[in-house]
Structures are given as C-alpha cells and as structure tokens.
N, CA, C and O atoms as a GROMACS GRO file, in nm:
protein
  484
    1UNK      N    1   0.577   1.677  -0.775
    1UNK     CA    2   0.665   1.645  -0.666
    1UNK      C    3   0.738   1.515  -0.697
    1UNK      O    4   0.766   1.425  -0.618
    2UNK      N    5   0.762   1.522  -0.826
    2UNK     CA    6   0.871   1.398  -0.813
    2UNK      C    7   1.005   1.345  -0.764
    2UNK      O    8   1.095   1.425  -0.790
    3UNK      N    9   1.046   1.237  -0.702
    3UNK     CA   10   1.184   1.239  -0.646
    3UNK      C   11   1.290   1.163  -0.723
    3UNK      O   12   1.277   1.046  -0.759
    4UNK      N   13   1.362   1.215  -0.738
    4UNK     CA   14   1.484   1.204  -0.852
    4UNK      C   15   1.487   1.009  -0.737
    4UNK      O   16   1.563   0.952  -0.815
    5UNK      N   17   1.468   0.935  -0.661
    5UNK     CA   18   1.489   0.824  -0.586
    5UNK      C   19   1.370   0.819  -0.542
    5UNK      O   20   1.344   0.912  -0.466
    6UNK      N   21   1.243   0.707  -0.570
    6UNK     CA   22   1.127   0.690  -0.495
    6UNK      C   23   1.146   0.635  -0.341
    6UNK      O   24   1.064   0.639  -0.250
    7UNK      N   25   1.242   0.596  -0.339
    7UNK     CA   26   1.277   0.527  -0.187
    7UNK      C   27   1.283   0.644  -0.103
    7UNK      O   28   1.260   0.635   0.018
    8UNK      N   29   1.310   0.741  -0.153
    8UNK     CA   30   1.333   0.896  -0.045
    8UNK      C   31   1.160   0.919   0.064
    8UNK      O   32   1.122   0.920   0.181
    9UNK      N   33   1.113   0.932  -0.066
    9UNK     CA   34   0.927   0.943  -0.047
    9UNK      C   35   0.861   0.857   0.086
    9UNK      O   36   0.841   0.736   0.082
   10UNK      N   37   0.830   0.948   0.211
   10UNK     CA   38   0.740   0.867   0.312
   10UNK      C   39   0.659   0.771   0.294
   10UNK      O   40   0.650   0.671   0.365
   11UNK      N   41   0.578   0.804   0.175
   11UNK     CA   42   0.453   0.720   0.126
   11UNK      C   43   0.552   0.537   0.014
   11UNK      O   44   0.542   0.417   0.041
   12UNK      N   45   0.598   0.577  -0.050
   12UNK     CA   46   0.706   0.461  -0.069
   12UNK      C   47   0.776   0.387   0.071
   12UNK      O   48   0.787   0.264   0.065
   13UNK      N   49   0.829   0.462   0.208
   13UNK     CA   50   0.876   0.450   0.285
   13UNK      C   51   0.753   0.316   0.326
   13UNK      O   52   0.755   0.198   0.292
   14UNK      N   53   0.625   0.413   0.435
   14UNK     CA   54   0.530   0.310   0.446
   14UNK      C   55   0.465   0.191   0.407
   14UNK      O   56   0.416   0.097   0.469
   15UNK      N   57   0.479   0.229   0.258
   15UNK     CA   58   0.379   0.092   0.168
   15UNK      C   59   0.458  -0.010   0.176
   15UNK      O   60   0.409  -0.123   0.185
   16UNK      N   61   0.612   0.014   0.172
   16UNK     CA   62   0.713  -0.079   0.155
   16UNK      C   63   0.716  -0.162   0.322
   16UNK      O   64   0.739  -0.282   0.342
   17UNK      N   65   0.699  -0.108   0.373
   17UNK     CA   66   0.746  -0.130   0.516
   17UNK      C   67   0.586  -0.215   0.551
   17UNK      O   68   0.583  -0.306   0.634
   18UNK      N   69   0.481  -0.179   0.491
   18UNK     CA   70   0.352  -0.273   0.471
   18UNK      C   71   0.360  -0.379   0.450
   18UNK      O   72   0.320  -0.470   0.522
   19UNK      N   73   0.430  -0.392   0.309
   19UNK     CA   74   0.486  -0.549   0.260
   19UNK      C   75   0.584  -0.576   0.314
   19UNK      O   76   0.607  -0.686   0.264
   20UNK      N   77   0.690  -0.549   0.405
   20UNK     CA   78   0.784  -0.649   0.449
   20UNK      C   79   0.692  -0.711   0.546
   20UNK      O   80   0.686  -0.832   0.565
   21UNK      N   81   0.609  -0.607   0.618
   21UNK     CA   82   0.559  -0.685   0.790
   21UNK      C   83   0.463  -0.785   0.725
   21UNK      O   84   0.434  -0.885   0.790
   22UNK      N   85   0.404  -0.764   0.585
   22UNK     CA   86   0.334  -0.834   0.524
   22UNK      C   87   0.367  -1.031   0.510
   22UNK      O   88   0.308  -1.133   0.544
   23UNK      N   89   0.489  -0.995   0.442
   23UNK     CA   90   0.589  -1.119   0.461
   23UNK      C   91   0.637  -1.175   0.530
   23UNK      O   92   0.670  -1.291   0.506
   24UNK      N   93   0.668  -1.098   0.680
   24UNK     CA   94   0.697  -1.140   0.784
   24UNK      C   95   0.563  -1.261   0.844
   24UNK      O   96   0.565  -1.381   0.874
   25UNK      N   97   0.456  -1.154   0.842
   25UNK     CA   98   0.330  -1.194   0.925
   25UNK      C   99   0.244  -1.330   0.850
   25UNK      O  100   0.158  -1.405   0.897
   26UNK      N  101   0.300  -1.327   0.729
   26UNK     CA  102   0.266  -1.486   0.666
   26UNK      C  103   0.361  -1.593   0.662
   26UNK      O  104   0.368  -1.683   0.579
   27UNK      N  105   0.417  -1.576   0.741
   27UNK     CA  106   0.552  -1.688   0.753
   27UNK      C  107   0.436  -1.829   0.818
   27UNK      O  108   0.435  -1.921   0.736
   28UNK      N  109   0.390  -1.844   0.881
   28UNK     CA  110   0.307  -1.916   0.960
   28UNK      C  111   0.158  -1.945   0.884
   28UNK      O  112   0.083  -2.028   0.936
   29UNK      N  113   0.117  -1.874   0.757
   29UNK     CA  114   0.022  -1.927   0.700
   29UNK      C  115   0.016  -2.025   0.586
   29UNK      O  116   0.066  -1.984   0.480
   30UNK      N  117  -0.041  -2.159   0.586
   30UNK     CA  118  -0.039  -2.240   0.482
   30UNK      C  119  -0.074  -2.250   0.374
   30UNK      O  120  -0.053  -2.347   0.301
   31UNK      N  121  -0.140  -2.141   0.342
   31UNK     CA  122  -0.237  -2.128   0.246
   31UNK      C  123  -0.179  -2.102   0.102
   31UNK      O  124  -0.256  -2.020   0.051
   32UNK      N  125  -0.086  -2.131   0.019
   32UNK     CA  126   0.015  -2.065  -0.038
   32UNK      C  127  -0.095  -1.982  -0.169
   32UNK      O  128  -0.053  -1.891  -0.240
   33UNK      N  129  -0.217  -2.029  -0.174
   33UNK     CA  130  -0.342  -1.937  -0.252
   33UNK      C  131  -0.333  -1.791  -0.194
   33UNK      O  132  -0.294  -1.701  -0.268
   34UNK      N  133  -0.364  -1.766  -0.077
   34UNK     CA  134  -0.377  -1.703  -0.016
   34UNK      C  135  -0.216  -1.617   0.004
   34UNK      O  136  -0.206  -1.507  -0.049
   35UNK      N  137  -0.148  -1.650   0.049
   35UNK     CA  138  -0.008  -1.542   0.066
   35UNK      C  139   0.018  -1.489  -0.061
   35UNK      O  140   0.049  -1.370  -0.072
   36UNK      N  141   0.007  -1.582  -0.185
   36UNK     CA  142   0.092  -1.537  -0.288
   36UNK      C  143  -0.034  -1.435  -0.356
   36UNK      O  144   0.012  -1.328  -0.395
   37UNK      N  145  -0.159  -1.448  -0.372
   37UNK     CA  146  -0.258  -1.334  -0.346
   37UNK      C  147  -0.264  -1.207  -0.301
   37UNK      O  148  -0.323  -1.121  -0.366
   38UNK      N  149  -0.209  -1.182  -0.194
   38UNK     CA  150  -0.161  -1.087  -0.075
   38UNK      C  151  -0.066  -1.020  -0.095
   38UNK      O  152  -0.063  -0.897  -0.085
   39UNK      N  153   0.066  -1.127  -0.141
   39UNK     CA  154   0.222  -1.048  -0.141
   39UNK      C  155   0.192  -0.961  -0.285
   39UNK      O  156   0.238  -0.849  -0.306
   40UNK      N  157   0.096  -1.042  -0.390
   40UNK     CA  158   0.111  -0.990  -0.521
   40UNK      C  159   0.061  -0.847  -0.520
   40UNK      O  160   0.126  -0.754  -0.569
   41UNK      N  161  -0.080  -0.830  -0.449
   41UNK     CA  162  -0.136  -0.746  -0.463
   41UNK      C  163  -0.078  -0.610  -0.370
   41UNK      O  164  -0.097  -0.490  -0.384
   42UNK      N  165  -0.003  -0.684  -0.275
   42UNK     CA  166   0.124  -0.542  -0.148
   42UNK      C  167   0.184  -0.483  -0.272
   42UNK      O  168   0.166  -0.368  -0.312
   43UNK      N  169   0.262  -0.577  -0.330
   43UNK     CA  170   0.400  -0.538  -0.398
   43UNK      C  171   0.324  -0.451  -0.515
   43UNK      O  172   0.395  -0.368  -0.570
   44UNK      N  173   0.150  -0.465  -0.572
   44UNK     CA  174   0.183  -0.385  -0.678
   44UNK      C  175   0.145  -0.285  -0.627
   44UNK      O  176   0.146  -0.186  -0.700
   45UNK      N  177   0.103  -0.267  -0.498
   45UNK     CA  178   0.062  -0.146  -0.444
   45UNK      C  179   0.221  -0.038  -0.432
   45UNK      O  180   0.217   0.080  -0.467
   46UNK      N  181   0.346  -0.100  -0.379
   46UNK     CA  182   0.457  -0.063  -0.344
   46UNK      C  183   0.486  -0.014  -0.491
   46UNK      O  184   0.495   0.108  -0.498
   47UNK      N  185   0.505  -0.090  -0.623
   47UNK     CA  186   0.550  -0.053  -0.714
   47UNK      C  187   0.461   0.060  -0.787
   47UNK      O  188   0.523   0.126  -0.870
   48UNK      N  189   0.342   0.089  -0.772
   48UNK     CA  190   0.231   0.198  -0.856
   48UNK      C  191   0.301   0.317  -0.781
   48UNK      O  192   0.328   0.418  -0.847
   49UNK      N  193   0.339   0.309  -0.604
   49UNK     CA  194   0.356   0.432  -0.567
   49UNK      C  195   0.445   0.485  -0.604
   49UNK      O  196   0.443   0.607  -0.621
   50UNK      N  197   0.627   0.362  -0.647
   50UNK     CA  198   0.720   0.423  -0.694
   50UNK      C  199   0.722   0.469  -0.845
   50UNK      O  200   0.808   0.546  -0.888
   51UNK      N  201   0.592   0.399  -0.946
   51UNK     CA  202   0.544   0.490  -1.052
   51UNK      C  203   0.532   0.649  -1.046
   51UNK      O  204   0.586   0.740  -1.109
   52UNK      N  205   0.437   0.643  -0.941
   52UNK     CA  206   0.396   0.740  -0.897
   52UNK      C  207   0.498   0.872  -0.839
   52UNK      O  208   0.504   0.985  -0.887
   53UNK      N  209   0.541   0.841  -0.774
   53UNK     CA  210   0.676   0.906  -0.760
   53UNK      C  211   0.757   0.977  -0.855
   53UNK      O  212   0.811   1.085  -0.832
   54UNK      N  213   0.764   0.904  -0.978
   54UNK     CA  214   0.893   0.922  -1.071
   54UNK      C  215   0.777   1.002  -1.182
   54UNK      O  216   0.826   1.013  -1.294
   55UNK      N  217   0.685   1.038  -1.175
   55UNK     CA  218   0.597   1.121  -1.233
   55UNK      C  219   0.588   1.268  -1.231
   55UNK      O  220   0.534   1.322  -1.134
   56UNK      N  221   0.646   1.352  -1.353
   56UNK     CA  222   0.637   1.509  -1.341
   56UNK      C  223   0.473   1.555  -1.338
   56UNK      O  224   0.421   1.639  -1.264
   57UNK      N  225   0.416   1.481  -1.432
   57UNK     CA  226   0.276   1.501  -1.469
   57UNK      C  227   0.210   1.437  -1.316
   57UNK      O  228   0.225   1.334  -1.251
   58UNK      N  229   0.118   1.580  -1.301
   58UNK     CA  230   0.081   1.544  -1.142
   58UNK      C  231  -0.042   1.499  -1.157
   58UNK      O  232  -0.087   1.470  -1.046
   59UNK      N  233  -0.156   1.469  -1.286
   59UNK     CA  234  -0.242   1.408  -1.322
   59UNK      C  235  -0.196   1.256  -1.337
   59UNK      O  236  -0.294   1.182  -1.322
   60UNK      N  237  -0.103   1.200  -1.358
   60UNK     CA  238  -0.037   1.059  -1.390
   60UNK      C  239  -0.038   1.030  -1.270
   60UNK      O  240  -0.098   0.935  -1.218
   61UNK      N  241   0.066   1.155  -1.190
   61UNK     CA  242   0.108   1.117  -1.039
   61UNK      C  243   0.016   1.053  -0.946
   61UNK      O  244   0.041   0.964  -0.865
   62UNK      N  245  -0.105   1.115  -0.970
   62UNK     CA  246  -0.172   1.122  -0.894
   62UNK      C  247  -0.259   0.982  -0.902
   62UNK      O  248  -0.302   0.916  -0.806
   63UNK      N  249  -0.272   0.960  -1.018
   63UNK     CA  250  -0.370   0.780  -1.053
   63UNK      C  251  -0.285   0.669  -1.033
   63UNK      O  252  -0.342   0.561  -1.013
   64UNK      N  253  -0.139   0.672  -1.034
   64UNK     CA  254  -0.053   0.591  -0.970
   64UNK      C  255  -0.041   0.553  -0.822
   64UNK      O  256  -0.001   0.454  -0.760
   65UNK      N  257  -0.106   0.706  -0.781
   65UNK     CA  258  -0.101   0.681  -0.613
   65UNK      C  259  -0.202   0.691  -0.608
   65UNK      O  260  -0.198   0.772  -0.515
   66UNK      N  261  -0.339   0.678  -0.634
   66UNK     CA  262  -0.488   0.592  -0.629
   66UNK      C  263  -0.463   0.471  -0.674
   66UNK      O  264  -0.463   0.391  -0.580
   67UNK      N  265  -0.446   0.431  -0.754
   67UNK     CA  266  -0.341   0.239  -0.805
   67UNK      C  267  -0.337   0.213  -0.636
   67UNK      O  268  -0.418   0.151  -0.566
   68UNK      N  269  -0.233   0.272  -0.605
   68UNK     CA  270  -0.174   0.230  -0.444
   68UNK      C  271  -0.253   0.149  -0.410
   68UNK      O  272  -0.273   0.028  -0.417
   69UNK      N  273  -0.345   0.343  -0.321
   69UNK     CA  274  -0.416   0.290  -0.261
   69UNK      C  275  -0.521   0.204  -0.265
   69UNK      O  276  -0.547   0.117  -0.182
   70UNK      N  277  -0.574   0.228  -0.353
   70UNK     CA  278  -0.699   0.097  -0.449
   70UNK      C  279  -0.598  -0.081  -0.386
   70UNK      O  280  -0.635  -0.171  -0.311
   71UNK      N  281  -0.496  -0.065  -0.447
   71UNK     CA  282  -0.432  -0.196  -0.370
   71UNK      C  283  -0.423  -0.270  -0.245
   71UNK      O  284  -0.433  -0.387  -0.207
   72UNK      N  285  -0.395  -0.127  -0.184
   72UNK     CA  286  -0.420  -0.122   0.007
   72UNK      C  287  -0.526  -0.149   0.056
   72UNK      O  288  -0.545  -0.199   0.166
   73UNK      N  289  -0.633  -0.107  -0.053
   73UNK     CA  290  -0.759  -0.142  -0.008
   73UNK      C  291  -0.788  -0.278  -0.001
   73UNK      O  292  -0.828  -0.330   0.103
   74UNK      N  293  -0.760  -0.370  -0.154
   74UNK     CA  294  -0.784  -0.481  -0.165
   74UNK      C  295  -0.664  -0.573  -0.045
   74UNK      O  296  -0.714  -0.672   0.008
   75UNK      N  297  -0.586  -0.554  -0.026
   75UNK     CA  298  -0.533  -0.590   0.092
   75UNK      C  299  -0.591  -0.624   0.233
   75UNK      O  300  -0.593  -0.728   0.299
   76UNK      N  301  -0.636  -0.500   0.253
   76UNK     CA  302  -0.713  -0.474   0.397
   76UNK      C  303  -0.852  -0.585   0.362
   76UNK      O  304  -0.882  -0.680   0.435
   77UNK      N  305  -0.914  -0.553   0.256
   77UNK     CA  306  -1.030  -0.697   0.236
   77UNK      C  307  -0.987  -0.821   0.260
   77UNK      O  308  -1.042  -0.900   0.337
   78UNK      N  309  -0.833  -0.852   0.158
   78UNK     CA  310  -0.779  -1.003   0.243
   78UNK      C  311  -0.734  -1.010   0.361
   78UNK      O  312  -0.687  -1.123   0.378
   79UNK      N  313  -0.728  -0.967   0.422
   79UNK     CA  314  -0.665  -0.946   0.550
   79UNK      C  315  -0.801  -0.990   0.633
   79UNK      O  316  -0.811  -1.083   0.714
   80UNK      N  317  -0.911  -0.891   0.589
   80UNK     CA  318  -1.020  -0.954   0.680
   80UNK      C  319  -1.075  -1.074   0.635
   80UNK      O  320  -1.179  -1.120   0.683
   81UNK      N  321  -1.014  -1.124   0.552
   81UNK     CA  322  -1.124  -1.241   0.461
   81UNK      C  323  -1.022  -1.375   0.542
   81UNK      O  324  -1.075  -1.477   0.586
   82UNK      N  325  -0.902  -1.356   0.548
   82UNK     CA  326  -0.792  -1.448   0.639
   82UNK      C  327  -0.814  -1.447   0.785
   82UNK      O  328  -0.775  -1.544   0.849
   83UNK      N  329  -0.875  -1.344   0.848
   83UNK     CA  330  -0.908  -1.385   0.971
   83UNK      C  331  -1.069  -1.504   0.993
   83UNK      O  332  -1.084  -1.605   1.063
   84UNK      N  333  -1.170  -1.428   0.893
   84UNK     CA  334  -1.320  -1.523   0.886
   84UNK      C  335  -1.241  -1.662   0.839
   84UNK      O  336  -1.262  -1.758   0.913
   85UNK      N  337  -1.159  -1.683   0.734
   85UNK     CA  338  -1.095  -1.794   0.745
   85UNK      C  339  -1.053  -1.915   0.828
   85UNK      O  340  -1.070  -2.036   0.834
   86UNK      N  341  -0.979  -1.798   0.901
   86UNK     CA  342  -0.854  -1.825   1.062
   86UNK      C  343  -0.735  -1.895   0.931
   86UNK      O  344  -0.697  -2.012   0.936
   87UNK      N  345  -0.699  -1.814   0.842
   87UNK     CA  346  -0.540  -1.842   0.818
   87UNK      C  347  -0.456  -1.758   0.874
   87UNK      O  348  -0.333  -1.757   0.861
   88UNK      N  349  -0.566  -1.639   0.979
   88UNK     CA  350  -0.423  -1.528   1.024
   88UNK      C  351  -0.494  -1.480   1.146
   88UNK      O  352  -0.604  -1.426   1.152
   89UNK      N  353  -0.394  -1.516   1.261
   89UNK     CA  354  -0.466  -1.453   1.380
   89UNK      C  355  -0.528  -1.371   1.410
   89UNK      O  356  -0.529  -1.301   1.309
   90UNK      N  357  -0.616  -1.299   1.519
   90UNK     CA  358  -0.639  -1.193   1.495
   90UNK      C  359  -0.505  -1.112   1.507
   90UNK      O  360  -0.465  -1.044   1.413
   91UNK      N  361  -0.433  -1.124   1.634
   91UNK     CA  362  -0.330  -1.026   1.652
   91UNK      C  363  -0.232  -0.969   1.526
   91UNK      O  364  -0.193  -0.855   1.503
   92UNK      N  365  -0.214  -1.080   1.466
   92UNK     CA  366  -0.113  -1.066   1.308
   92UNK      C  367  -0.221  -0.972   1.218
   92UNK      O  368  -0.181  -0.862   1.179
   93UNK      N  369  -0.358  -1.014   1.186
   93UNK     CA  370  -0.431  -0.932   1.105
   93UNK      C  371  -0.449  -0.773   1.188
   93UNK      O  372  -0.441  -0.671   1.119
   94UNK      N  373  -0.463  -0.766   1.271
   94UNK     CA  374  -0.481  -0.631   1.324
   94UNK      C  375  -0.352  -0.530   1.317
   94UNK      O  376  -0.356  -0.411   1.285
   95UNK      N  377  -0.234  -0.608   1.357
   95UNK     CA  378  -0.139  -0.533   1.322
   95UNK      C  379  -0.105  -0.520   1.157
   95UNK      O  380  -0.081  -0.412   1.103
   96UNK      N  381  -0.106  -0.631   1.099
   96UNK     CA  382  -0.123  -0.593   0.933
   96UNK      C  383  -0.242  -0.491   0.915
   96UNK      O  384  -0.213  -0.394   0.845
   97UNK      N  385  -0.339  -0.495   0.954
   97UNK     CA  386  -0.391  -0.383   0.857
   97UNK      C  387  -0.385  -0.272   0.925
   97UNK      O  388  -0.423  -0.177   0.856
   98UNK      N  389  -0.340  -0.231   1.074
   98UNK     CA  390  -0.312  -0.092   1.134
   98UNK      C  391  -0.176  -0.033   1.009
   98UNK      O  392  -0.180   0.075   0.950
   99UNK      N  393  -0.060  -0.143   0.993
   99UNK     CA  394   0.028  -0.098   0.903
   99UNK      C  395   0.006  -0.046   0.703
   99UNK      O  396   0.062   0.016   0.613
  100UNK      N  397  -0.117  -0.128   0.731
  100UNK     CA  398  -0.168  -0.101   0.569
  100UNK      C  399  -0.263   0.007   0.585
  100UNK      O  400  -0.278   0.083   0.490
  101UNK      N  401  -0.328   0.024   0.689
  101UNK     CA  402  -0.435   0.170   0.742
  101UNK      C  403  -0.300   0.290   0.741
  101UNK      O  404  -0.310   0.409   0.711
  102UNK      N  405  -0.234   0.251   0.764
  102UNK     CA  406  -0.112   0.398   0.852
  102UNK      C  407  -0.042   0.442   0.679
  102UNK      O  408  -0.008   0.559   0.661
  103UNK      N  409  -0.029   0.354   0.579
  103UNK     CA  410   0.011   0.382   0.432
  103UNK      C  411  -0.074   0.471   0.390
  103UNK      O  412  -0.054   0.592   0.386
  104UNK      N  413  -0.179   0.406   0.356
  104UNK     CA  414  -0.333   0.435   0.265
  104UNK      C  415  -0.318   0.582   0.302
  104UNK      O  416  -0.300   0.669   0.217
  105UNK      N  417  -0.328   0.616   0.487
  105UNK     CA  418  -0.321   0.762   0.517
  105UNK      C  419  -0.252   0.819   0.472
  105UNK      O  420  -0.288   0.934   0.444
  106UNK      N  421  -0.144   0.788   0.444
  106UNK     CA  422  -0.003   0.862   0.377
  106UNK      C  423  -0.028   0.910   0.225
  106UNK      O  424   0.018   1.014   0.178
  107UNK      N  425  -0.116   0.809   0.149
  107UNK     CA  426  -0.114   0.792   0.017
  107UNK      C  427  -0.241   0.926  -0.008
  107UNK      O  428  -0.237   1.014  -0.094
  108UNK      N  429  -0.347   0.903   0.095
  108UNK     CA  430  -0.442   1.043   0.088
  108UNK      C  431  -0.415   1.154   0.102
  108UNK      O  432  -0.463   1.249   0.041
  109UNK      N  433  -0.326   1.156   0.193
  109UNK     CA  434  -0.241   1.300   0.233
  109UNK      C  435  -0.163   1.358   0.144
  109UNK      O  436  -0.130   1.475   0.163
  110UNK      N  437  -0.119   1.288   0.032
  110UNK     CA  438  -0.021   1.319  -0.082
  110UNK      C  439  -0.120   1.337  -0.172
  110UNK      O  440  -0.095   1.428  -0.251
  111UNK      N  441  -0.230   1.281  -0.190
  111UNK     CA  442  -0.336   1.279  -0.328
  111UNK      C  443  -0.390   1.404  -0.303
  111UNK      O  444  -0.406   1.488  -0.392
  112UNK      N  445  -0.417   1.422  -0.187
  112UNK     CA  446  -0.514   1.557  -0.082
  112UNK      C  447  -0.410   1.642  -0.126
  112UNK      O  448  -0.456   1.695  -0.227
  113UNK      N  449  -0.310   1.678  -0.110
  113UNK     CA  450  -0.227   1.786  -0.159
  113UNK      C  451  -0.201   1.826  -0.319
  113UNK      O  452  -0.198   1.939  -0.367
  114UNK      N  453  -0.178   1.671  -0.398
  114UNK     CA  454  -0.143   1.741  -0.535
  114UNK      C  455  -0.275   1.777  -0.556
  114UNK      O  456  -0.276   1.863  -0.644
  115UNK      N  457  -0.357   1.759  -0.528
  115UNK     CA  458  -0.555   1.784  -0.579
  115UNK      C  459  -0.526   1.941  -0.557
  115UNK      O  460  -0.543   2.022  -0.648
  116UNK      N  461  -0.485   1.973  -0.444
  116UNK     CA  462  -0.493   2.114  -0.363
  116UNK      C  463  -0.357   2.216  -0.448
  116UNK      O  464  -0.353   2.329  -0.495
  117UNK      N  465  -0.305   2.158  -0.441
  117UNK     CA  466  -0.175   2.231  -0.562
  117UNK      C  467  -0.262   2.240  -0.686
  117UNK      O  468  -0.288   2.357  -0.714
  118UNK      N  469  -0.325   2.129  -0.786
  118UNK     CA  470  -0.331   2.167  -0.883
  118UNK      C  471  -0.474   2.227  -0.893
  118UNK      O  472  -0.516   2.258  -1.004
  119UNK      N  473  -0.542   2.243  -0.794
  119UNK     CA  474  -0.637   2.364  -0.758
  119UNK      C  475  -0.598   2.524  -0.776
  119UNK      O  476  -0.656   2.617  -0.832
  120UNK      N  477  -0.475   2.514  -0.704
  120UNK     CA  478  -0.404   2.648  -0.721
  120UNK      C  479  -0.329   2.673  -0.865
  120UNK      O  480  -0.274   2.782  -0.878
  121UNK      N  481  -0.324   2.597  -0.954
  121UNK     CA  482  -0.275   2.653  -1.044
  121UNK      C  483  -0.339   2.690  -1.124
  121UNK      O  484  -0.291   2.749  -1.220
   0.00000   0.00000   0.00000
C-alpha cells in the first residue's frame, strides 16, 4: 500500500499532527534536555512512517511502521517521565499522549492489516 505522497496516508496525517501539538505543548517547558529529547524522538517517529509509506515491500513496510510506533511508545514514556518531573502539566501531558495514543492506534490498524493481507497471500 504505498502512496505515490506519504502526506496523503492517515497514519502520516496523525503522527505528524502528534509532533506539531508536540511543539506547541513545549513552548512553556525549560528543560531544553528534555524538549529536544522528545521533538527528536516525535520527528523520527513521523519520518519511519513516511519510510514506511514509500515502501512496495510490505515486509520493509511494515518494520518502518513498528520504527513508528516503537517511537510513540518512547514518547508516551517521556511524557510520563515530564509530568513525575512537573516539566509538563498534567493537562498538556494528557492531551499529548491522548494525541500520541490516537497515532500508535492508527499505526496498529495499518500493521494489523498488512499482517492480514500478507496472510492472504
């Protein structure tokens, strides 16, 4: 399922839209250890999926968008590790990781399918 444009792709749509609110929601934290930690590890999550994307081989496809999510994951850990902190409110962390929870789903739902396609072949 590759798209001739990864930006087309829901799951590119979400992850991306993860890291902007990502950037948004650290405007207010001082920690510059900590944000540039965070943004690094969003963005390589955003960029594995548009790997992922541009992939005919649905075995490639598919470890690019585990990359992701593996990223999303480590995300959602800083996210909780910035609230035990208090570099990030709760309200800002809860809505960051509902937006990094609402990706990850996206990213399973696509992995859950090519698994199930290349079952059928």
């Amino acid at each position: 399922m590759a798209y001739p444009n990864f930006k087309q792709s829901l799951v590119w749509q979400k992850t991306a839209g993860f890291c902007k609110a990502l950037q948004l929601g650290l405007n207010s934290c001082e920690q510059s250890w900590y944000k540039d930690s965070l943004l690094l590890t969003a963005s390589r999550a955003v960029n594995q999926v548009a790997l992922g994307q541009e992939q005919f081989h649905k075995m490639a496809q598919e470890q690019y968008l585990l990359d992701a999510r593996q990223s999303l994951s480590e995300c959602r850990s800083m996210l909780a590790l910035g609230l035990e902190l208090q570099l990030l409110g709760p309200n800002i962390q809860e809505e960051l990781e509902a937006k990094a929870n609402e990706a990850a789903a996206v990213l399973y739902g696509l992995v859950k399918h090519l698994r199930k396609q290349s079952a059928a072949n």
